[in-house]
C-alpha positions as CSV (number, residue, x, y, z in Angstrom):
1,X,192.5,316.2,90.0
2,X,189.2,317.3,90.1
3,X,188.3,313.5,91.2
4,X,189.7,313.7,94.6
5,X,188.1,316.8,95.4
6,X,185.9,316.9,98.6
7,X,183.2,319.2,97.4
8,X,183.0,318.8,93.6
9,X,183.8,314.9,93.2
10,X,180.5,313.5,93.2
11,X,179.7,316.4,90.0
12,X,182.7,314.5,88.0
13,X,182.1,311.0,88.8
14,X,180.0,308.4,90.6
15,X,181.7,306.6,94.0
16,X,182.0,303.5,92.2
17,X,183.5,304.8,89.0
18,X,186.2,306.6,91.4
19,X,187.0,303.2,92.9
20,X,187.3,301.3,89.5
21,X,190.0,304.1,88.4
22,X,191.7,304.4,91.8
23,X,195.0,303.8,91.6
24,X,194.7,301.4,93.8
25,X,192.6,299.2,91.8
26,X,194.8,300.0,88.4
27,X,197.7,298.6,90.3
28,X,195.9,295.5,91.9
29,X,194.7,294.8,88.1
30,X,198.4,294.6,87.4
31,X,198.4,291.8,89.8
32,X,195.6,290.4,88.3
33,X,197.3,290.3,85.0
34,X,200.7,288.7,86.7
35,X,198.8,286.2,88.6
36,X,197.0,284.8,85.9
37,X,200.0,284.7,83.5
38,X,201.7,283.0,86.7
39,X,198.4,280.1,86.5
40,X,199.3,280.0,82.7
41,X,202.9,279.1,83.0
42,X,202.0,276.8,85.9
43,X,199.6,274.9,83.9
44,X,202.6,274.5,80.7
45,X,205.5,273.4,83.0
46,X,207.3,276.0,83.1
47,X,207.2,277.7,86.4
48,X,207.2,275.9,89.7
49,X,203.6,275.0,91.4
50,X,202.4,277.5,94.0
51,X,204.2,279.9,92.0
52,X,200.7,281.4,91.2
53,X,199.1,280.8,94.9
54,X,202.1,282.6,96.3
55,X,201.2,285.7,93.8
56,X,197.4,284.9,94.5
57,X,198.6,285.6,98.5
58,X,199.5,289.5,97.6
59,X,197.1,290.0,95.0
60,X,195.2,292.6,97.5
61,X,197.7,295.6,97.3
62,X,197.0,298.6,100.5
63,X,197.4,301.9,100.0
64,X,200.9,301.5,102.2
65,X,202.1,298.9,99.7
66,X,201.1,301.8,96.9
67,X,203.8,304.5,98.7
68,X,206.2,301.7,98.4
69,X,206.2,301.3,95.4
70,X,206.1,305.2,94.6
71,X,209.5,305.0,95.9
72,X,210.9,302.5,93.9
73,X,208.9,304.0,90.0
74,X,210.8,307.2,91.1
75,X,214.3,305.4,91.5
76,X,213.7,303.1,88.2
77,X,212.1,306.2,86.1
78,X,209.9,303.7,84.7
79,X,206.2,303.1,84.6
80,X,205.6,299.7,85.9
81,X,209.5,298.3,86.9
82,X,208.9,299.5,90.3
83,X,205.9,297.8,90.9
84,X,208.0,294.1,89.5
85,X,210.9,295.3,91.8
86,X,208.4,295.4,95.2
87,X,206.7,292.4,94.0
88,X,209.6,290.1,93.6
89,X,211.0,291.4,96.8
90,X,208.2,290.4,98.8
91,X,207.5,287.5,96.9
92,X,210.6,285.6,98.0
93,X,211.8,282.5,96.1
94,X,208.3,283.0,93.9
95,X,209.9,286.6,93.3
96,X,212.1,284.9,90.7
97,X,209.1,283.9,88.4
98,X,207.2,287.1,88.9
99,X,206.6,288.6,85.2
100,X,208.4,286.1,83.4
101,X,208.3,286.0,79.6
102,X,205.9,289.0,79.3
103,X,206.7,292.8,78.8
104,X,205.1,296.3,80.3
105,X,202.5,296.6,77.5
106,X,201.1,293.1,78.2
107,X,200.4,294.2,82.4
108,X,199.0,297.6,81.2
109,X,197.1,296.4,78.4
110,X,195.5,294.0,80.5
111,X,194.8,295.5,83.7
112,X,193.4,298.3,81.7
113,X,190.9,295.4,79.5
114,X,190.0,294.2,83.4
115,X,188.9,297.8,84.7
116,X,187.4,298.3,82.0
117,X,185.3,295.5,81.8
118,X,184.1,296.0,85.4
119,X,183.5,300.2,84.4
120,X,181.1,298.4,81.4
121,X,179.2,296.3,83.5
122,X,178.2,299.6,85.8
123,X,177.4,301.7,82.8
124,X,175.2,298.6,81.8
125,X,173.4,298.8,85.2
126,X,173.2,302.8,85.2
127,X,171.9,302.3,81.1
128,X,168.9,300.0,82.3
129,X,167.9,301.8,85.3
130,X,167.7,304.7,83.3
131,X,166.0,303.1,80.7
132,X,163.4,302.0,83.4
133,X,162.7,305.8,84.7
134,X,162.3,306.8,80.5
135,X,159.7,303.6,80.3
136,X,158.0,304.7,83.3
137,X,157.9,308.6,82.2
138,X,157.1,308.0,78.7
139,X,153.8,305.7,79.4
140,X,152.8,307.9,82.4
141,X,153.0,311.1,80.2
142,X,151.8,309.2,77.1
143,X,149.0,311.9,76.3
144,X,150.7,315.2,78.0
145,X,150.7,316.8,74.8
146,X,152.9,319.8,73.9
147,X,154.2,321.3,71.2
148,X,156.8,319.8,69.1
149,X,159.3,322.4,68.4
150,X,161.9,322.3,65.5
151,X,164.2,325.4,65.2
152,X,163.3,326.6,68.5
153,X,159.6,327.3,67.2
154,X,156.4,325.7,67.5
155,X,156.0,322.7,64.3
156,X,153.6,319.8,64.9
157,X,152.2,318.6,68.5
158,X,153.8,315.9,70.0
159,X,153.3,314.2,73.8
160,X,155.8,314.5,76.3
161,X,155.3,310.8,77.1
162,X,156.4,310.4,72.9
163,X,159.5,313.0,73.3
164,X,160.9,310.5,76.6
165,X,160.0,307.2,74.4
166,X,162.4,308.6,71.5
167,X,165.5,309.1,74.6
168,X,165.2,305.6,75.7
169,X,165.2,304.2,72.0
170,X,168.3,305.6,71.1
171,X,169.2,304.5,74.6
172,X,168.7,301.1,73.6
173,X,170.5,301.4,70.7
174,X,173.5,302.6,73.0
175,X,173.4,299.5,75.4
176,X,173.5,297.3,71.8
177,X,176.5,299.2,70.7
178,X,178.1,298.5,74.3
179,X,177.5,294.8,74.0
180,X,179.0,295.0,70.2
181,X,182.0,296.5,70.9
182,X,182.8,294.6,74.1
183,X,184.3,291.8,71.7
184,X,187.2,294.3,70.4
185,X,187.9,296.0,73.9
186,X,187.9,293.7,76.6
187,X,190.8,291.6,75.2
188,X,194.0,290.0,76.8
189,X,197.6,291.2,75.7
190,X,200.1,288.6,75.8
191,X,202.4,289.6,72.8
192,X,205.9,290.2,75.0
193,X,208.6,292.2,74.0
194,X,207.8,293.1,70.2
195,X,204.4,291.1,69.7
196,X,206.4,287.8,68.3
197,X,205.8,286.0,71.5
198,X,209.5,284.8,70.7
199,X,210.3,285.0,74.6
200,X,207.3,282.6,75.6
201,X,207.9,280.2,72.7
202,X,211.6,279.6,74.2
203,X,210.1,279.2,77.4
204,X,207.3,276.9,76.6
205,X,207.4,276.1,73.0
206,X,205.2,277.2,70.1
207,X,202.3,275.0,70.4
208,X,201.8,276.0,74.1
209,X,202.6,279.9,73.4
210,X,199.2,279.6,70.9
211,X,197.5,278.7,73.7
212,X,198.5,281.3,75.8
213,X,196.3,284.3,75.7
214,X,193.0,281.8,75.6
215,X,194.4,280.6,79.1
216,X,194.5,284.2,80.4
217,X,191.5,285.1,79.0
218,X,189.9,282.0,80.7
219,X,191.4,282.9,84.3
220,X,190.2,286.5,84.0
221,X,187.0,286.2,82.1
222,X,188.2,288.3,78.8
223,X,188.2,287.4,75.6
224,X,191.6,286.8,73.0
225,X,192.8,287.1,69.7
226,X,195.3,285.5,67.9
227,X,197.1,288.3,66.7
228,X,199.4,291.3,69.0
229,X,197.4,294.1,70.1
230,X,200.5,296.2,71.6
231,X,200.9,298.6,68.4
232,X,196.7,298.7,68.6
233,X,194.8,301.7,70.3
234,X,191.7,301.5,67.8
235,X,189.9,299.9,70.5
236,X,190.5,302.2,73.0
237,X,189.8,305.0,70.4
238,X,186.2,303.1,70.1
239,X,185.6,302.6,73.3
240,X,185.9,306.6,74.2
241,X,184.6,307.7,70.3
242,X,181.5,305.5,72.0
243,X,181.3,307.2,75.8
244,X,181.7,310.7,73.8
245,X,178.6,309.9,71.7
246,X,176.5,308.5,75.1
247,X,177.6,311.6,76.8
248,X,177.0,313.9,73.7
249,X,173.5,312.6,74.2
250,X,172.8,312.7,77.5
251,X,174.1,316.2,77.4
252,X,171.3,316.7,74.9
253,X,168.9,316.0,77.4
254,X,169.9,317.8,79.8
255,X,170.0,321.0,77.2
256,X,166.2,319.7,76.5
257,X,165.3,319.5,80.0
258,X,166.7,322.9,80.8
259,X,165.3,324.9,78.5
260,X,161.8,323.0,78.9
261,X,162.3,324.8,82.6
262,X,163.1,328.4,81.1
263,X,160.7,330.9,83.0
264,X,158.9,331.7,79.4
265,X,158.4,327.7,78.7
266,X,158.0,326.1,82.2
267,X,156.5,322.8,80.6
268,X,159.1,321.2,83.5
269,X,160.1,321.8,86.8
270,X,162.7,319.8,89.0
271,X,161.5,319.0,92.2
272,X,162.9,321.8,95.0
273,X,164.2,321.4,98.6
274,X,164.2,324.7,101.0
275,X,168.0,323.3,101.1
276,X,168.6,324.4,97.7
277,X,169.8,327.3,96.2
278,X,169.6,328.6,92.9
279,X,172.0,331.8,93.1
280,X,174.6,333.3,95.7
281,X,173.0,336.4,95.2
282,X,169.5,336.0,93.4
283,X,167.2,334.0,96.1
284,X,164.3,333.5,94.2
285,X,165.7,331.5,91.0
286,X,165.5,327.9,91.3
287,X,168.3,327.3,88.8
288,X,167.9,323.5,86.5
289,X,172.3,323.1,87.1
290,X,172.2,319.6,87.2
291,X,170.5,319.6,84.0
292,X,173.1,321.6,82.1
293,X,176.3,319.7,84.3
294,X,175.9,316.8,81.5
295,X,176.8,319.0,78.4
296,X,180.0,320.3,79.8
297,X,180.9,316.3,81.0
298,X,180.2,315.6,77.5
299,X,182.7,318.1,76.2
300,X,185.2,316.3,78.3
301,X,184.4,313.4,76.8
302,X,184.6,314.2,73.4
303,X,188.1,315.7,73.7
304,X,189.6,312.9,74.9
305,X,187.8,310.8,72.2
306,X,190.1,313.3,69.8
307,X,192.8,313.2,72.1
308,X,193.2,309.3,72.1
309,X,192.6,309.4,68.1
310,X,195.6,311.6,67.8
311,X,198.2,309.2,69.1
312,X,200.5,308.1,66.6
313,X,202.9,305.2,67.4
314,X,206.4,304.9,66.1
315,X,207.2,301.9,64.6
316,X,205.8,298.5,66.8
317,X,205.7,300.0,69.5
318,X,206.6,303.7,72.0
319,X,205.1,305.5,75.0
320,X,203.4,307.9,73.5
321,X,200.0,306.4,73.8
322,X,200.3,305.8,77.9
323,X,199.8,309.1,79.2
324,X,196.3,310.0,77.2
325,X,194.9,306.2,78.0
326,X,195.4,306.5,81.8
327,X,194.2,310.2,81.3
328,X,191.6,309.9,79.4
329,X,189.9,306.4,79.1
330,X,189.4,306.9,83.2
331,X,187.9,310.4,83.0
332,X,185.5,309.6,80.2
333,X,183.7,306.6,82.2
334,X,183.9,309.1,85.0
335,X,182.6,311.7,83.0
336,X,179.4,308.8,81.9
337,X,178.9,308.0,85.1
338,X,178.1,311.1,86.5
339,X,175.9,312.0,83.6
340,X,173.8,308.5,83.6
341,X,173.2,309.6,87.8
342,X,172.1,313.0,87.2
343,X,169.7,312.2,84.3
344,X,167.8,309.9,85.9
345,X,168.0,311.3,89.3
346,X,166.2,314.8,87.5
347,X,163.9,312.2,85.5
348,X,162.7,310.1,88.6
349,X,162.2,313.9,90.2
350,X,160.4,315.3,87.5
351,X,156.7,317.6,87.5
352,X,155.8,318.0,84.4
353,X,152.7,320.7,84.1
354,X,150.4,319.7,81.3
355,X,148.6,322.4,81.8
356,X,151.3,324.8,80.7
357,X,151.8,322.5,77.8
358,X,148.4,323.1,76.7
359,X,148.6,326.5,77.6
360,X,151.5,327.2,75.3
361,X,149.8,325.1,72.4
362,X,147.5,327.8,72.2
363,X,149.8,330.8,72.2
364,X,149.9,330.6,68.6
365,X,146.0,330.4,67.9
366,X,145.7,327.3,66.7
367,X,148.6,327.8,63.8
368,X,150.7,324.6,64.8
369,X,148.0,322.6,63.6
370,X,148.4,324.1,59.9
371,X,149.6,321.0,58.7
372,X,146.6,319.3,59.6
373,X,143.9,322.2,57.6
374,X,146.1,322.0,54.6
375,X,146.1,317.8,54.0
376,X,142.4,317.8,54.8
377,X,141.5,320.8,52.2
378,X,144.0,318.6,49.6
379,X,141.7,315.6,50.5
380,X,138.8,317.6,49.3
381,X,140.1,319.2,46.3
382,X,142.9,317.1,45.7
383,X,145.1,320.2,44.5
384,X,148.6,320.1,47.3
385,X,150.1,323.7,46.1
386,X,146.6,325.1,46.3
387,X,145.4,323.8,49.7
388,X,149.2,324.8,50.9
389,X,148.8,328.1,49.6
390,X,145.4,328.9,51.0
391,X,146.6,327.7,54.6
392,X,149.6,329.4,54.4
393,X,147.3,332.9,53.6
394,X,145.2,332.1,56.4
395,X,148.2,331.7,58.6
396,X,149.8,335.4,57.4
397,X,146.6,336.4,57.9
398,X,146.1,335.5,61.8
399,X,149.8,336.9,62.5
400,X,149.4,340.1,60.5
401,X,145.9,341.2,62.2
402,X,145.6,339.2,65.5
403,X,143.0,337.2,64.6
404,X,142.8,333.9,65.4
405,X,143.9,331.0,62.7
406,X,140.7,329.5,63.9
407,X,138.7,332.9,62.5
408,X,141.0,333.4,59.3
409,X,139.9,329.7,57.9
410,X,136.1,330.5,58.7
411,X,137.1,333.8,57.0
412,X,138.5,332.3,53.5
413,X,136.2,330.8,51.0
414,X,138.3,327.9,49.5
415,X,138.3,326.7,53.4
416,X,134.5,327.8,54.4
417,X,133.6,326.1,51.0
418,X,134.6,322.5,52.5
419,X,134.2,322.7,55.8
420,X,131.8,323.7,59.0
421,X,132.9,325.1,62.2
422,X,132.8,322.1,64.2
423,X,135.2,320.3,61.4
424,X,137.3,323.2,61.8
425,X,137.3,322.7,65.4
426,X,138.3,319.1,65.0
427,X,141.2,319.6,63.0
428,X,142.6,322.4,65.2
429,X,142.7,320.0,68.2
430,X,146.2,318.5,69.1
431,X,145.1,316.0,70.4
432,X,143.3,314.6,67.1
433,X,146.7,315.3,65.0
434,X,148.8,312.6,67.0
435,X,149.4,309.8,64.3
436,X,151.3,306.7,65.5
437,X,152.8,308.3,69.0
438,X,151.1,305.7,71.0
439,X,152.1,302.6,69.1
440,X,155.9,304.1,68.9
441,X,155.9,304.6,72.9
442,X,154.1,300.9,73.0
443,X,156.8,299.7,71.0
444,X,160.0,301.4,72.8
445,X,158.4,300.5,76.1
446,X,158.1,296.8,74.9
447,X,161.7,296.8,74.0
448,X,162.8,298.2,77.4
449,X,160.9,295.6,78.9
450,X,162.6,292.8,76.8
451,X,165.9,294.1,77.6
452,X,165.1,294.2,81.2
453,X,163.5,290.9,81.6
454,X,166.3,289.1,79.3
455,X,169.1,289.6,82.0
């Protein structure tokens, strides 16, 4: 429901998406699926020709053709009869051919592979341009540096450019998984009435029933599979296990992006408009809600990943796996596509403040670059537990009495011992304790560009 709605509908789904999963465009993929089943018959002998042009002629269903047939599901109580009843009707003598051979889980099945298909090819758009925005980001910001944080406290310092660069790699990794599982979703379903094809073979004969889904799959640009798929929602149960786990982490992000804005952080801040507000009540907050929106989308999405897990079919073949994959299979790519937009549009509209980075470095005195005192002192002495020890003291030390880490190693012999000021200085510099950061952002940014330039 919340799909059609005027003010909300853009938070729950992209305009595209909506059209793909309009019911409009299910129904005229139910055409689709008749039509090229119609050129397949044609082609064998066994229906007239123009059987399939005369189907081709009403394959652009209105939205007055829809209420017809509304009228007709209600009368039949079934889910796609009416539909067959208003095609053969207006169909005329081609009427009689209409859905020959095949049964309702070969029209859904493959009007739901068609959508699908098309949904996958705008999630593949929305995936690059996103990972065009991360490139950009991550070699703009490529020496920002901040503080790495691990339990919600300060560990190691990192770049911001670095933190991006490791978003779009797994976001490459997503696109590869799309591609992958392509080859077990977008299939054509051509069983009939128990999978055995027995009603096609009488029509046409064995060798030609064979060749049927291949045929299909040619005339709507899916792929086949020699075995019936009507008892088989693994594929489906993939294909939303896999939005689930895009969402799950582009809700991350969002989390990440938030909580980079929080008033005692403020490493980030979304660009503002006087239009906006941030409360009904508070004026001054500038509230990061598109940044949290994501995380509740992916929630969505990883129900119905359980929900369309749960379905158990009796014997070859029952209804109990219709409801959740019109339910659910549209909300989820909804649910992706609205994430995908607001991610990028908050990334492409991004300040991030450096200085506050830096500034927030230095809150601790110097202590997140421990790890850096300790593996130089074990160079010296080559003793780990000691120079671990000793760094640790100095630490306890700076947080017990206020002093800075800086002035607690001065302070201890075992450090003093090895090491002047200025060395001290150099170790407690972030930006000298950055390892391979610029080669792994080099490398991701590479592989975005690969991906991009290979289309």
């Amino acid at each position: 429901m919340h799909h059609s709605y005027l003010l909300w509908r853009d938070w729950f789904g992209t305009k595209e998406m909506r059209h793909l999963w309009s019911e409009l465009n299910i129904v005229n993929s139910w055409l689709k699926t008749e039509t090229a089943l119609a050129l397949t018959l044609e082609e064998f002998g066994v229906v007239p020709a123009d059987c399939a042009k005369a189907i081709q002629n009403h394959r652009d269903l209105e939205i007055e053709d829809i209420k017809k047939i509304r009228i007709l599901t209600i009368s039949t109580r079934h889910i796609l009869a009416g539909f067959i009843s208003y095609m053969r009707n207006r169909l005329g003598e081609a009427g009689e051919f209409f859905h020959l051979g095949a049964t309702t889980q070969d029209i859904l099945d493959t009007g739901l592979a068609i959508i699908i298909k098309d949904s996958l090819e705008s999630i593949k758009t929305d995936l690059r341009s996103l990972l065009t925005v991360m490139a950009g980001l991550a070699d703009q910001h490529r020496y920002a540096v901040m503080a790495g944080r691990s339990q919600g406290q300060h560990a190691l310092p990192i770049t911001f450019g670095f933190k991006v660069a490791l978003w779009a790699s797994e976001l490459l990794d997503h696109l590869k998984r799309l591609e992958e599982l392509e080859k077990r979703v977008l299939l054509v379903s051509v069983g009939a009435a128990m999978g055995t094809q027995s009603s096609f073979v009488l029509l046409a004969g064995k060798e030609k029933t064979l060749d049927m889904a291949k045929s299909m799959a040619r005339h709507l640009k899916l792929q086949h599979t020699s075995t019936d798929l009507h008892g088989r929602v693994d594929r489906f149960s993939e294909l939303l296990s896999y939005i689930a786990l895009v969402c799950t982490f582009l809700g991350e992000i969002g989390l990440e992006l938030r909580d980079l804005q929080r008033t005692e952080v403020a490493e980030l801040k979304e660009k503002w408009k006087d239009s906006f507000e941030g409360s009904s009540t508070l004026v001054h907050k500038q509230n990061p809600e598109p940044a949290h929106w994501p995380e509740g989308l992916a929630k969505i999405a990883r129900g119905n990943s359980v929900a369309m897990m749960d379905i158990q079919i009796q014997h070859e073949r029952d209804a109990t796996r219709t409801a959740p994959e019109f339910a659910t299979i549209s909300e989820s790519f909804l649910c992706l596509s609205a994430s995908l937009q607001m991610i990028e549009d908050i990334l492409s509209n991004i300040d991030v403040d450096s200085a506050q980075m830096q500034a927030n470095i230095e809150k601790t005195g110097g202590l997140i670059m421990s790890e850096t005192v300790w593996i130089e002192l074990f160079k010296k002495t080559g003793r780990l537990v000691h120079s671990q020890h000793v760094v640790k003291r100095c630490a306890n030390v700076a947080g017990e009495s206020g002093i800075s880490f800086k002035q607690a190693l001065l302070d201890h012999e075992d450090v003093a011992a090895f090491f002047t000021q200025k060395e001290i200085d150099w170790m407690l510099n972030p930006e000298n304790y950055q390892g391979t950061v610029e080669e792994q952002i080099n490398a991701v940014i590479a592989s975005v560009e690969n991906e991009i330039d290979g289309l």
